[in-house]
Each structure stands twice: as C-alpha cells, then as structure tokens.
C-alpha positions in Angstrom: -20.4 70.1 3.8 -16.6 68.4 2.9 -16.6 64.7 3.7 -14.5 63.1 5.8 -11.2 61.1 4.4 -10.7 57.8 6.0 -7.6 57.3 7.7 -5.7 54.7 5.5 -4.1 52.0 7.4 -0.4 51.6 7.3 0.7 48.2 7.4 3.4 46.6 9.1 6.7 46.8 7.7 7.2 43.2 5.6 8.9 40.8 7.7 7.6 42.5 11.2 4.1 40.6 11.0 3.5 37.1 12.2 0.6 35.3 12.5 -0.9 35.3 16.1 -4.0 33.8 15.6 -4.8 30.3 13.1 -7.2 30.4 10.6 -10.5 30.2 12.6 -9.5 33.3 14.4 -8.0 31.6 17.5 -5.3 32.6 19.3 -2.4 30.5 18.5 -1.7 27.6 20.9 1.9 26.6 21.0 1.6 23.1 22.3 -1.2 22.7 19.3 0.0 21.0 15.7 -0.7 23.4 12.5 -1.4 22.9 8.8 0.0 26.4 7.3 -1.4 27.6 4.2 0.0 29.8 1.7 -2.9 32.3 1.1 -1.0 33.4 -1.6 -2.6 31.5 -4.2 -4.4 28.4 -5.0 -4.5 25.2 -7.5 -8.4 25.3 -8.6 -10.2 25.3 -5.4 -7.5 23.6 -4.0 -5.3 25.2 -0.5 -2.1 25.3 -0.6 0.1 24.0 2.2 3.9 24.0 3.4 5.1 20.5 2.8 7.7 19.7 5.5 10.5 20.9 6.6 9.5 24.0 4.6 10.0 22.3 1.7 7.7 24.3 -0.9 4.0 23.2 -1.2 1.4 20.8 -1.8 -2.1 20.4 -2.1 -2.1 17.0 -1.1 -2.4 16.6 2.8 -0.5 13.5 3.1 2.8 15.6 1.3 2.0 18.5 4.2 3.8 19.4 7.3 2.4 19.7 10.8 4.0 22.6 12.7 3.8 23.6 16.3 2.1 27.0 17.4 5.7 28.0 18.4 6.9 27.5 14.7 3.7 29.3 12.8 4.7 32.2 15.4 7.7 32.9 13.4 5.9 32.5 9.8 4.9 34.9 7.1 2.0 37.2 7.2 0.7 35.3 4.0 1.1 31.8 5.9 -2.3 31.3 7.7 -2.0 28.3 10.4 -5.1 25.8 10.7 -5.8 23.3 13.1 -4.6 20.0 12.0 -7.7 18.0 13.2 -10.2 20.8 11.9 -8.0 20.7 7.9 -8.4 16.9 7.9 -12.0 16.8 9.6 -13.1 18.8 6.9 -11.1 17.4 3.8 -13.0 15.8 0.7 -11.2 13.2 -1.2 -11.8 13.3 -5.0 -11.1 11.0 -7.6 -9.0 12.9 -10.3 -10.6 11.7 -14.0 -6.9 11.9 -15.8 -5.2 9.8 -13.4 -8.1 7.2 -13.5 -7.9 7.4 -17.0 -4.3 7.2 -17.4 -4.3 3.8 -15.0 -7.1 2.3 -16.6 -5.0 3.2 -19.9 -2.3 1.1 -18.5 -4.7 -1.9 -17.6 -6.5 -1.8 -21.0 -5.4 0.3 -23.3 -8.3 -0.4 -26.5 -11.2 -0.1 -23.9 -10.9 3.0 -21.7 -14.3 5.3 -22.5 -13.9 9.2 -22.6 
C-alpha cells in the first residue's frame, strides 16, 4: 500500500508576513507596549531585542525599545513582540565575572583573585 506524501506548506512570500500575535500566543493589542525580539539569533542564552528607534539590538533591557501593538503589526516575520510587563517580570539580573574583575582591577590592581 503507497503512503501518503504530506502536503508541504508554502510560506508566505518574504515581506508579506507580520506578526499578529506576541510571543505568548496572544493576539496583538495595539494600545499594549512591546519588547520585539529578533528570533534570529541569540548572545549565549541571552534574547535579543530592537533597541529604539530601530536602532540594531541589545541584550540589555534598559538599551531596548518599547513599541506599540500598531508598530510590531508592521514588523518582520523573525521579530516576535512580547509583553513589556511579562519580559521584565521575568528578567534575571546577573553579575558579569569580567566586568567585576575588570572594576575591581581598576580599584586594586595587585589584589584581584581569579
């Protein structure tokens, strides 16, 4: 008995998708404020997010835009929006060693452990 091929999917010609739904699978609210990733890549374990103004990224939330639902309507496919109050109610701050290092080099350069 033959088997059945799957139907593949055709997807959307680039620049015809936009995001309609944020990150948690809601639909998007234009009156609500967005974090937009770039689910292109990452840094580590670290998401990536528009800075402002669409000004490249960052991983650091206080260098990140906020965007309105009606502006993440008119992003990428690759740009997923999140809820700004669910991104920061869910952030972990983390001490990074080499920049504790290199400070405490600065303060006392002959004592600084490894």
């Amino acid at each position: 008995m033959a088997r059945k091929r799957a139907e593949a999917k055709v997807p959307p010609p680039p620049g015809s998708y936009h995001p309609t739904v944020d990150g948690l699978g809601n639909p998007i609210d234009p009156n609500a404020t967005y974090l937009v990733q770039d689910s292109r890549s990452y840094v580590g374990n670290c998401m990536l997010f528009w800075r402002a103004e669409s000004a490249g990224y960052a991983c650091d939330l206080n260098d990140c835009g906020t965007y309105s639902g009606s502006e993440v309507l008119r992003m990428r496919e690759t740009d997923i929006p999140w809820p700004e109050d669910f991104i920061w109610e869910n952030t972990v701050v983390h001490a990074n060693i080499d920049r504790i290092r290199q400070a405490a080099i600065r303060l006392r350069p002959t004592e600084v452990p490894k």
